[in-house]
Biotite code that builds the C-alpha atoms (Angstrom):
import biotite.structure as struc

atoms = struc.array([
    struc.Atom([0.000, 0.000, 0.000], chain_id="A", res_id=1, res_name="UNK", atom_name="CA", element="C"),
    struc.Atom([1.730, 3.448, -1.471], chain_id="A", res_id=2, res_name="UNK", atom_name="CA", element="C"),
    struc.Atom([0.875, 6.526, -2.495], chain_id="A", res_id=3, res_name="UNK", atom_name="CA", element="C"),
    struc.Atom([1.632, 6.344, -6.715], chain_id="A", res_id=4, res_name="UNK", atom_name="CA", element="C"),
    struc.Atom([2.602, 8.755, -9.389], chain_id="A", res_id=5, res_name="UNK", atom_name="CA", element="C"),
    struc.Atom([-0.195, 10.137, -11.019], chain_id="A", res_id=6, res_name="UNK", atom_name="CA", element="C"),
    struc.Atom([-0.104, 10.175, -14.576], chain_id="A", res_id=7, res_name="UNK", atom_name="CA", element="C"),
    struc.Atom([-0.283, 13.408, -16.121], chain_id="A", res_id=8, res_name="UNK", atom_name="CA", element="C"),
    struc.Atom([-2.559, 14.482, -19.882], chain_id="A", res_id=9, res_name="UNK", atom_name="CA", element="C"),
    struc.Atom([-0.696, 13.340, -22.539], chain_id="A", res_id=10, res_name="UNK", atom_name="CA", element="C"),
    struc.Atom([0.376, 9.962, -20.968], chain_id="A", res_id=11, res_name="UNK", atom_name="CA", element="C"),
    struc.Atom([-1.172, 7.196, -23.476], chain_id="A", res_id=12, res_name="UNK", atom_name="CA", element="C"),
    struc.Atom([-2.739, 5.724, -20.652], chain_id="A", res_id=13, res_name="UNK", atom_name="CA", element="C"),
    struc.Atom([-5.357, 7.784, -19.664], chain_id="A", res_id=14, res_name="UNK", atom_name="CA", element="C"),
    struc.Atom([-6.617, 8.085, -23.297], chain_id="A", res_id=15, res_name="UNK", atom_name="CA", element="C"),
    struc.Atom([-6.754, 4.453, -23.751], chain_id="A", res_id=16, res_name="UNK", atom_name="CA", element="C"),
    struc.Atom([-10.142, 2.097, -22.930], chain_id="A", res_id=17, res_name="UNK", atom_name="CA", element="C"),
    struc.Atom([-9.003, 0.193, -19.706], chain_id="A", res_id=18, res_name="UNK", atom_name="CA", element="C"),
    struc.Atom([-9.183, -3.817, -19.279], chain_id="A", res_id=19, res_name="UNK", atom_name="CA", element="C"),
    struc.Atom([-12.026, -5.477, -16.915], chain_id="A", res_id=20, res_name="UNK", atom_name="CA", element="C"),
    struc.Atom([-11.227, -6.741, -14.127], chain_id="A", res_id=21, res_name="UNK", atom_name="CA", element="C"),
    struc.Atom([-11.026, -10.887, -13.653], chain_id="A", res_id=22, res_name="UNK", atom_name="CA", element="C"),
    struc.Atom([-10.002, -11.625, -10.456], chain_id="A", res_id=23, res_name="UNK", atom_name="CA", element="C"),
    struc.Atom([-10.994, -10.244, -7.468], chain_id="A", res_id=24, res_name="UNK", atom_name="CA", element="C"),
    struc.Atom([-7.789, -11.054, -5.165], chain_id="A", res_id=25, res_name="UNK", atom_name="CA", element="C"),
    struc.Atom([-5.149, -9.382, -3.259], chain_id="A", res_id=26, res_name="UNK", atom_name="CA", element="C"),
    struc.Atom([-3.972, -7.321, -5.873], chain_id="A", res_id=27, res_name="UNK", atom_name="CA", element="C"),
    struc.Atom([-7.052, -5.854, -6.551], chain_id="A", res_id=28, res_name="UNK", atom_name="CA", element="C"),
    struc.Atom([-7.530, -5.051, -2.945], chain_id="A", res_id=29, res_name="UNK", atom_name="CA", element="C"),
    struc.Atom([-3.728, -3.548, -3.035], chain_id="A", res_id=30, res_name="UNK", atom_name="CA", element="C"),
    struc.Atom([-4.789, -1.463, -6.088], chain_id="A", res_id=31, res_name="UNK", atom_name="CA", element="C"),
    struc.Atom([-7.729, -0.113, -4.500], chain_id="A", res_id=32, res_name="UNK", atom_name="CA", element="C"),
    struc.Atom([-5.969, 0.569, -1.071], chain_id="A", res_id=33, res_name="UNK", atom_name="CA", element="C"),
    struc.Atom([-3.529, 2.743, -3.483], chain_id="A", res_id=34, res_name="UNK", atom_name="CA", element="C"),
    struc.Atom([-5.784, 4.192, -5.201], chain_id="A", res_id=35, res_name="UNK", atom_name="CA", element="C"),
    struc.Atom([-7.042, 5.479, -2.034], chain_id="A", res_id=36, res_name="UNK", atom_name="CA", element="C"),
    struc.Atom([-4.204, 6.683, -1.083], chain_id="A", res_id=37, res_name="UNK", atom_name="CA", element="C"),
    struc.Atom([-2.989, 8.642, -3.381], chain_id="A", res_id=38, res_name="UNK", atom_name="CA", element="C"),
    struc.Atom([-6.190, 10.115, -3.921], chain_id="A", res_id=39, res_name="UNK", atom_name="CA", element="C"),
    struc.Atom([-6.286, 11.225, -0.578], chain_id="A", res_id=40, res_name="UNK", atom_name="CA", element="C"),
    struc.Atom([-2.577, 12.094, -0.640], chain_id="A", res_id=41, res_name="UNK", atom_name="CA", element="C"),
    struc.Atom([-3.029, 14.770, -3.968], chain_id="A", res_id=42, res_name="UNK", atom_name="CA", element="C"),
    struc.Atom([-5.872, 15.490, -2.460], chain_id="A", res_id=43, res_name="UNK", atom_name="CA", element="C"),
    struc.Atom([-8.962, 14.745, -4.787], chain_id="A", res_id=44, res_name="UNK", atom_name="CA", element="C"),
    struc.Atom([-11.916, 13.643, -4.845], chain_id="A", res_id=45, res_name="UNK", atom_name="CA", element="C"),
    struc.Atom([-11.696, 10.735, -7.132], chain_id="A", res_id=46, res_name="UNK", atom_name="CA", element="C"),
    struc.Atom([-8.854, 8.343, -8.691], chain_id="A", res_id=47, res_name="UNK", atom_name="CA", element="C"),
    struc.Atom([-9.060, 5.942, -11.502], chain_id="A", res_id=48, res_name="UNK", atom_name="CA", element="C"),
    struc.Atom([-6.628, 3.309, -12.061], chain_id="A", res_id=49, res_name="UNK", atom_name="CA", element="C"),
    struc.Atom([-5.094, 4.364, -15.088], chain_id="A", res_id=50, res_name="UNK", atom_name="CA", element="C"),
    struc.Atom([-4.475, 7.406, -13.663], chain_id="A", res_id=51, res_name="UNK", atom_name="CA", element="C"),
    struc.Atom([-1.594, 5.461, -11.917], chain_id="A", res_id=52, res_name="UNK", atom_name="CA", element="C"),
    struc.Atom([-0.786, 3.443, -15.081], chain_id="A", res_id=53, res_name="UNK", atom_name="CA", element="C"),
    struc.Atom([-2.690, 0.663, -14.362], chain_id="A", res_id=54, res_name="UNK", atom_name="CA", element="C"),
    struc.Atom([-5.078, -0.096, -17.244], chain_id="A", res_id=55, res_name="UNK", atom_name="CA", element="C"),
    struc.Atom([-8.145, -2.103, -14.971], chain_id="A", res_id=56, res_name="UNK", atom_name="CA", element="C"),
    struc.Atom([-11.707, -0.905, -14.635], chain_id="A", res_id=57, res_name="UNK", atom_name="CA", element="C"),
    struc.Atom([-11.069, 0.086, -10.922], chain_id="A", res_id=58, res_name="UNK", atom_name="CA", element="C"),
    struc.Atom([-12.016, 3.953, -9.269], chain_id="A", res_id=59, res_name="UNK", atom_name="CA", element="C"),
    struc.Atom([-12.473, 5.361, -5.908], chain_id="A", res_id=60, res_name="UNK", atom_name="CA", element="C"),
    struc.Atom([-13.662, 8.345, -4.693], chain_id="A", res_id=61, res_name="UNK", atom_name="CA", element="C"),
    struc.Atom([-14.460, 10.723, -1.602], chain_id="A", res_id=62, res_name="UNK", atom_name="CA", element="C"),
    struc.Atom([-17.417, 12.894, -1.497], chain_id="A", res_id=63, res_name="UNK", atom_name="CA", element="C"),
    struc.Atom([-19.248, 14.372, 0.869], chain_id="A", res_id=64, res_name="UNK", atom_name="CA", element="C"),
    struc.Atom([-17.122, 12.567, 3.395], chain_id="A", res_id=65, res_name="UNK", atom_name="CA", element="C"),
    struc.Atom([-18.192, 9.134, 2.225], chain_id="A", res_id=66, res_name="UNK", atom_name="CA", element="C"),
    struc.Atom([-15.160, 6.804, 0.717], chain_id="A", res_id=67, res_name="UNK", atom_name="CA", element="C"),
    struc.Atom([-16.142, 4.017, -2.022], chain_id="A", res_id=68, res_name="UNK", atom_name="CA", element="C"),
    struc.Atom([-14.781, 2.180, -4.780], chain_id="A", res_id=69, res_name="UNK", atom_name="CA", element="C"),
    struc.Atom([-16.223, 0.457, -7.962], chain_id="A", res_id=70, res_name="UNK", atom_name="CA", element="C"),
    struc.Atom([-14.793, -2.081, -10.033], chain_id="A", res_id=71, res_name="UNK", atom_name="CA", element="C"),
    struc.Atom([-16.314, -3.009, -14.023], chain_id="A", res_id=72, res_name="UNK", atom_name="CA", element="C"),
    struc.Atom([-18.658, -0.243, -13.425], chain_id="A", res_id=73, res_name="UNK", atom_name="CA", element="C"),
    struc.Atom([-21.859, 0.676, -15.925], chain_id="A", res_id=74, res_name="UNK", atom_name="CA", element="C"),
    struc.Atom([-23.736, 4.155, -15.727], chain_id="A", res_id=75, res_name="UNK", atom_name="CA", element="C"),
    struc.Atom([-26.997, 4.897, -15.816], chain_id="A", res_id=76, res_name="UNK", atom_name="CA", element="C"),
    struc.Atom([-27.606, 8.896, -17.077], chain_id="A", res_id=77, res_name="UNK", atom_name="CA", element="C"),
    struc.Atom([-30.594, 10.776, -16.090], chain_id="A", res_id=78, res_name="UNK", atom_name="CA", element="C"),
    struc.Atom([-31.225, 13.432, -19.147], chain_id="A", res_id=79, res_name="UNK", atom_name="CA", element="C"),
    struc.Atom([-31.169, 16.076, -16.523], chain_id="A", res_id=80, res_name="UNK", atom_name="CA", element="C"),
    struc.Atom([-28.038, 17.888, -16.837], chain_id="A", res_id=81, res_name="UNK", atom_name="CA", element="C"),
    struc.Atom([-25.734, 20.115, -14.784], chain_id="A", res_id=82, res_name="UNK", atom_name="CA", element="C"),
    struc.Atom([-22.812, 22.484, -15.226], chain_id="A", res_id=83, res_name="UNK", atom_name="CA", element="C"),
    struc.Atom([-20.664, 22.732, -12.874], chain_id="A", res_id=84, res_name="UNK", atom_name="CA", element="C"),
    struc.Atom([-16.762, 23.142, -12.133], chain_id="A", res_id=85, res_name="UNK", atom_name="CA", element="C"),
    struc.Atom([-14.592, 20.159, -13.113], chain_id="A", res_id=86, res_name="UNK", atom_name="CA", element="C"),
    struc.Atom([-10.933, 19.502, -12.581], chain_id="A", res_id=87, res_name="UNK", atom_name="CA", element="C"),
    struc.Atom([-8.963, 16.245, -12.525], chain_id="A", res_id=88, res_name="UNK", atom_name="CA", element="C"),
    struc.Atom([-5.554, 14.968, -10.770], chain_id="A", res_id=89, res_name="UNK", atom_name="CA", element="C"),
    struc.Atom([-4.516, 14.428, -14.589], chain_id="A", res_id=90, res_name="UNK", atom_name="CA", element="C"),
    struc.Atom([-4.463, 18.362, -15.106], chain_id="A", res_id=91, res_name="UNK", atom_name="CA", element="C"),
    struc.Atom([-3.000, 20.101, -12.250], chain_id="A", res_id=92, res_name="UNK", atom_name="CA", element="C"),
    struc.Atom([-4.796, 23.045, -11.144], chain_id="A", res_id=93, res_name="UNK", atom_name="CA", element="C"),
    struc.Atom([-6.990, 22.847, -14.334], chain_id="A", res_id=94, res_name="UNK", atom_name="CA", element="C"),
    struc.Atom([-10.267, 23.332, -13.663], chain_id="A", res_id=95, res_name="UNK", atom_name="CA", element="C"),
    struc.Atom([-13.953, 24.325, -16.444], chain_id="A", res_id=96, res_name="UNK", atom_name="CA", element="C"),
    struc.Atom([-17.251, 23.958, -16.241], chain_id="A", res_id=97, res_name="UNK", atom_name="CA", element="C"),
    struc.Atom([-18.410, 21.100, -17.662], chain_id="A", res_id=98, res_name="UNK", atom_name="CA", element="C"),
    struc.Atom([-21.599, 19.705, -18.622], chain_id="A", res_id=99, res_name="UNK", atom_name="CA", element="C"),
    struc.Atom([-22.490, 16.242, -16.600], chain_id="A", res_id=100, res_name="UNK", atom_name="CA", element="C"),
    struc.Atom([-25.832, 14.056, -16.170], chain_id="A", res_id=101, res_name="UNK", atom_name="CA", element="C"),
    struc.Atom([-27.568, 15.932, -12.566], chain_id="A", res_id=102, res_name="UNK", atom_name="CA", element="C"),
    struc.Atom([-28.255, 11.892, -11.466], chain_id="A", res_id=103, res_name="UNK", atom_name="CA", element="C"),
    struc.Atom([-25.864, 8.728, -12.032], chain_id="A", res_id=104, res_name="UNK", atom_name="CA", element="C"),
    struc.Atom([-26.619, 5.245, -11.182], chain_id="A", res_id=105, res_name="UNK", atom_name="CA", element="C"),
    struc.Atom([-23.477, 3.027, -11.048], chain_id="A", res_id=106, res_name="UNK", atom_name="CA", element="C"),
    struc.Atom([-23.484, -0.383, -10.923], chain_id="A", res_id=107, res_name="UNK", atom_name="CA", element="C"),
    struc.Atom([-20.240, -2.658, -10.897], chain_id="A", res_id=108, res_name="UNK", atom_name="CA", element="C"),
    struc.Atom([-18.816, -4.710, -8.149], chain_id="A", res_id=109, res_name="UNK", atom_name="CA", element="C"),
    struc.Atom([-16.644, -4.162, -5.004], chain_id="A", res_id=110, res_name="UNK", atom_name="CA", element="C"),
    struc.Atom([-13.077, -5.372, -4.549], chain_id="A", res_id=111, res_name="UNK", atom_name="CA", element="C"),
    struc.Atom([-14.287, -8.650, -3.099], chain_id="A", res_id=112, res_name="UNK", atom_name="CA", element="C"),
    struc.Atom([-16.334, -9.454, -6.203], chain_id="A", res_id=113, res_name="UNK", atom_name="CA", element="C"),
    struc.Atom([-20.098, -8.577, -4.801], chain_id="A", res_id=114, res_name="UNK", atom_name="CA", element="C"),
    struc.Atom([-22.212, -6.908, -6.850], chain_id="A", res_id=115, res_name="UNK", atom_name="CA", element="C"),
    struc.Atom([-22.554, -2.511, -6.023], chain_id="A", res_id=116, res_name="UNK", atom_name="CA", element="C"),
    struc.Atom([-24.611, 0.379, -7.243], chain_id="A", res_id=117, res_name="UNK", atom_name="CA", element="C"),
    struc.Atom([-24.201, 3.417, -6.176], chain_id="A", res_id=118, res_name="UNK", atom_name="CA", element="C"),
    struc.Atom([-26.403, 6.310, -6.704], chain_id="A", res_id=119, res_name="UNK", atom_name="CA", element="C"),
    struc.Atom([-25.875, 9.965, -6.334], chain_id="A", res_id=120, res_name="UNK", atom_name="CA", element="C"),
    struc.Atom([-27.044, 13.245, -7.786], chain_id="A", res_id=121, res_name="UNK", atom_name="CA", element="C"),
    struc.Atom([-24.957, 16.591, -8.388], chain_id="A", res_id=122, res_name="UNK", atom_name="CA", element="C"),
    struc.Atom([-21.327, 16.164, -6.846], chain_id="A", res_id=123, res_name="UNK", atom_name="CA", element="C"),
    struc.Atom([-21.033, 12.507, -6.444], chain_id="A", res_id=124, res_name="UNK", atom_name="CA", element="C"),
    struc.Atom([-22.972, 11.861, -10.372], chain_id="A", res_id=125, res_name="UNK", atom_name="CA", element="C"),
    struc.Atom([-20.112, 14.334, -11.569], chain_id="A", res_id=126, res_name="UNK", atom_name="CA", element="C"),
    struc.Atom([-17.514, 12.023, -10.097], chain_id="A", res_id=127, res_name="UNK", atom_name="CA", element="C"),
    struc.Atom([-18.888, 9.045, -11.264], chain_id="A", res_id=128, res_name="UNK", atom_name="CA", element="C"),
    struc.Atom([-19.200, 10.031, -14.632], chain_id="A", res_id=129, res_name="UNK", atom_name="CA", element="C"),
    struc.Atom([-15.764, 11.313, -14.426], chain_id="A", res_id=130, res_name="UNK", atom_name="CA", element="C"),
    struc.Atom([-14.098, 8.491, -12.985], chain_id="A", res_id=131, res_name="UNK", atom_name="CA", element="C"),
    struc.Atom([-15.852, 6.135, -15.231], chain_id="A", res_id=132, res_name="UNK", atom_name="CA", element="C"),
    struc.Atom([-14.983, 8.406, -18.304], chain_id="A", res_id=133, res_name="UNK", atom_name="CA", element="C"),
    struc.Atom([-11.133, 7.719, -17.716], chain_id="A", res_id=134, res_name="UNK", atom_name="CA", element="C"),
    struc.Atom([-11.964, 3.687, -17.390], chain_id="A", res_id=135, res_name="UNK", atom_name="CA", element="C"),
    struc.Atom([-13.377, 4.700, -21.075], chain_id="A", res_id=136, res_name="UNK", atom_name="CA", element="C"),
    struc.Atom([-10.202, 6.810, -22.074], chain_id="A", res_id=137, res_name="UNK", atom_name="CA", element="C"),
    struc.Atom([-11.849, 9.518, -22.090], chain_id="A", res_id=138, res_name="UNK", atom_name="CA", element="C"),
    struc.Atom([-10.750, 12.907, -20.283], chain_id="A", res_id=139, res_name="UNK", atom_name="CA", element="C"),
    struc.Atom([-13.124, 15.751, -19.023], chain_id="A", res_id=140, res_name="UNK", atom_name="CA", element="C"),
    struc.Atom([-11.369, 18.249, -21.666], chain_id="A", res_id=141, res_name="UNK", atom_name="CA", element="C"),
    struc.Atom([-12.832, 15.847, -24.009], chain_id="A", res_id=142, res_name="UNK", atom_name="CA", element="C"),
    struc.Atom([-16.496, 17.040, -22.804], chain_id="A", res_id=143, res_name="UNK", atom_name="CA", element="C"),
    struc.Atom([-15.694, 20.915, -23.094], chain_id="A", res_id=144, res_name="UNK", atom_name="CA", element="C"),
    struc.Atom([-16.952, 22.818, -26.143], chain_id="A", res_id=145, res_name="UNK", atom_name="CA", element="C"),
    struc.Atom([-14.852, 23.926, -29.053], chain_id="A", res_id=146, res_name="UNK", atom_name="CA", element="C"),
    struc.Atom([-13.594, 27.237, -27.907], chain_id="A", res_id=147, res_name="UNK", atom_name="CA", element="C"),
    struc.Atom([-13.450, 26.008, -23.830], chain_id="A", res_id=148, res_name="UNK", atom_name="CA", element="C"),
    struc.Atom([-11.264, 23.224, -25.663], chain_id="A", res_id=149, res_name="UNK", atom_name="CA", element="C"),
    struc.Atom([-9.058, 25.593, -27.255], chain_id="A", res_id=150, res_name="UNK", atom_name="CA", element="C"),
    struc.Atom([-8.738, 27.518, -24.448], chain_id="A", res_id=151, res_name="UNK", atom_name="CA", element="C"),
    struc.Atom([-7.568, 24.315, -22.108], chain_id="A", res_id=152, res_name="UNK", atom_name="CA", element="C"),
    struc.Atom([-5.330, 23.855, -24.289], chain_id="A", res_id=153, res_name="UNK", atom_name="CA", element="C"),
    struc.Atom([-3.463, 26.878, -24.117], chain_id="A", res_id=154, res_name="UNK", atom_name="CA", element="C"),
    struc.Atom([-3.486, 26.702, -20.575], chain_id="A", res_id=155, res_name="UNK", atom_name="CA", element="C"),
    struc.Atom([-1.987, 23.203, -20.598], chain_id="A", res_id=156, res_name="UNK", atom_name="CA", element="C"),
    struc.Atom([0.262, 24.055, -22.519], chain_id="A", res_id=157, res_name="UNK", atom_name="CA", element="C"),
    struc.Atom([1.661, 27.144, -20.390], chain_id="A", res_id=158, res_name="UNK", atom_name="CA", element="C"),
    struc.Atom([1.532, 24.628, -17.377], chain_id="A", res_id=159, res_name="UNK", atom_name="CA", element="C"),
    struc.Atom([5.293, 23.491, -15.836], chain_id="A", res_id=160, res_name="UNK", atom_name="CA", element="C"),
    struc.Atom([3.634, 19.874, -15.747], chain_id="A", res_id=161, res_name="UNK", atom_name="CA", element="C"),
    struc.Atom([3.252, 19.612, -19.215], chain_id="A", res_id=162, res_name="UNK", atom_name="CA", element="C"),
    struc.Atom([6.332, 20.966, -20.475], chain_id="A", res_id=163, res_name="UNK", atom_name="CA", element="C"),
    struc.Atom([7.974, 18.238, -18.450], chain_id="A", res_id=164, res_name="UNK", atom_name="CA", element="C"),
    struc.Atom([5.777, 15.341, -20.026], chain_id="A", res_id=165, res_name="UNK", atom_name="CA", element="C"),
    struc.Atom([6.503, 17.379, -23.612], chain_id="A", res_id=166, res_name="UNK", atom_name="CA", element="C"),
    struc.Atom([9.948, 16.603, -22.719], chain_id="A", res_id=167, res_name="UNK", atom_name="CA", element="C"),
    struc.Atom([10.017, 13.454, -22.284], chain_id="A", res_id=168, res_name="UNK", atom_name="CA", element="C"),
    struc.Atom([8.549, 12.732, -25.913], chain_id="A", res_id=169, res_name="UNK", atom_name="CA", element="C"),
    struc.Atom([4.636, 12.596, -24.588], chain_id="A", res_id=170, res_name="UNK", atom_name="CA", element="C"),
    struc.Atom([2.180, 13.588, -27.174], chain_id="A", res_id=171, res_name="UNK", atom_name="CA", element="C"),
    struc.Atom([-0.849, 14.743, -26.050], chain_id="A", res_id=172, res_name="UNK", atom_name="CA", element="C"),
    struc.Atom([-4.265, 13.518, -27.994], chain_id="A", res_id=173, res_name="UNK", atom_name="CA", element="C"),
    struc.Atom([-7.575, 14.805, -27.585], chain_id="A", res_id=174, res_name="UNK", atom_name="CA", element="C"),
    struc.Atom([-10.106, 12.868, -28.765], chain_id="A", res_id=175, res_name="UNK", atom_name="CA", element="C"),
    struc.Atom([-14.217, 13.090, -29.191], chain_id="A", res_id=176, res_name="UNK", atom_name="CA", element="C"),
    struc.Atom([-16.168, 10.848, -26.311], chain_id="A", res_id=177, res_name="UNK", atom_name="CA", element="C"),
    struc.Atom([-17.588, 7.904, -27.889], chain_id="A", res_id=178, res_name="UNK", atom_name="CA", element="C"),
    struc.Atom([-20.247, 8.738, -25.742], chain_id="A", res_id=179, res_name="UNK", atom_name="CA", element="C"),
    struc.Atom([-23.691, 10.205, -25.733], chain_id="A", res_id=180, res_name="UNK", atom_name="CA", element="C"),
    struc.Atom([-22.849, 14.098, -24.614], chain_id="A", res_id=181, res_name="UNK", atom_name="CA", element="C"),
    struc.Atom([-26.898, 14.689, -25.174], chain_id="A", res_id=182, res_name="UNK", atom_name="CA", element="C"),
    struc.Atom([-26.896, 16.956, -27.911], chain_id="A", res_id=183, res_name="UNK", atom_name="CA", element="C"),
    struc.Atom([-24.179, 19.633, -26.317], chain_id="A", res_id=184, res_name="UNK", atom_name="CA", element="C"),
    struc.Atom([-20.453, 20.075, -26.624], chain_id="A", res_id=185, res_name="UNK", atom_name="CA", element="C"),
    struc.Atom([-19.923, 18.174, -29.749], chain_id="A", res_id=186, res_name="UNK", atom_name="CA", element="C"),
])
């Protein structure tokens, strides 16, 4: 159990679909118990795996002082929508609004293999949707319009984070969500 490295936008793992899981053992417990961690460590308020560069369907999160975890998760989107202010551990000190379903049912399985679904409305559906967009690989830039796009962008590229990952030969990608963004931001 260890606080990770978390991988930073234009790392080719967070923009890449990640693997089910298929067992349910120690490791998995490990990887959630890290995930956890460093979550709390960066502080945030959720983590997905392959923001650590591990490419399983695993997330946590901590809102509204309740911890939880989810593992293969599936979403269920009410059409009501919200806007609200988004950031991500991915993009340090990053933050847009960004259009999200008001009400999220999530339904997956817990680190010991039993079946979970979680519901929540407004801060927690935001962080499922988010969480379970980077199991997809797809980032919450990726859900901004055109011109909020463009102006991400810039910022990222001003940032000290991601002249370090441009360094190192990282290409960033942006990519459309496969996903149904009901009508807006497309």
């Amino acid at each position: 159990m260890a606080i990770q490295p978390i991988r930073y936008f234009g790392d080719p793992v967070l923009t890449t679909p990640a693997s089910p899981v298929v067992d349910f053992d120690k490791e998995l417990r490990n990887l959630v118990k890290d995930l956890t961690d460093t979550m709390l460590d960066a502080p945030g308020a959720g983590l997905a795996a392959p923001q650590i560069g591990v490419p399983l369907r695993v997330f946590v999160w901590h809102v509204d002082e309740q911890f939880g975890h989810l593992v293969n998760p599936t979403l269920d989107l009410s059409e009501e929508m919200q806007e609200g202010e988004e950031g991500c551990l991915s993009f340090p000190e990053l933050s847009y609004d960004t259009p999200r379903a008001f009400r999220a049912v999530a339904k997956g399985w817990n680190m010991h293999g039993e079946p979970l679904v979680v519901e929540g409305t407004e801060f927690l559906a935001r962080a499922l949707q988010h969480e379970t967009d980077h199991l997809n690989g797809v980032l919450f830039i990726d859900r901004l319009s055109s011109d909020l796009r463009k102006q991400a962008m810039k910022e990222i590229r001003a940032s000290d984070w991601f002249m370090e990952a441009e360094s190192a030969g990282i290409s960033p990608e942006i990519k459309v969500s496969p996903h149904s963004t009901f009508g807006r931001n497309i």
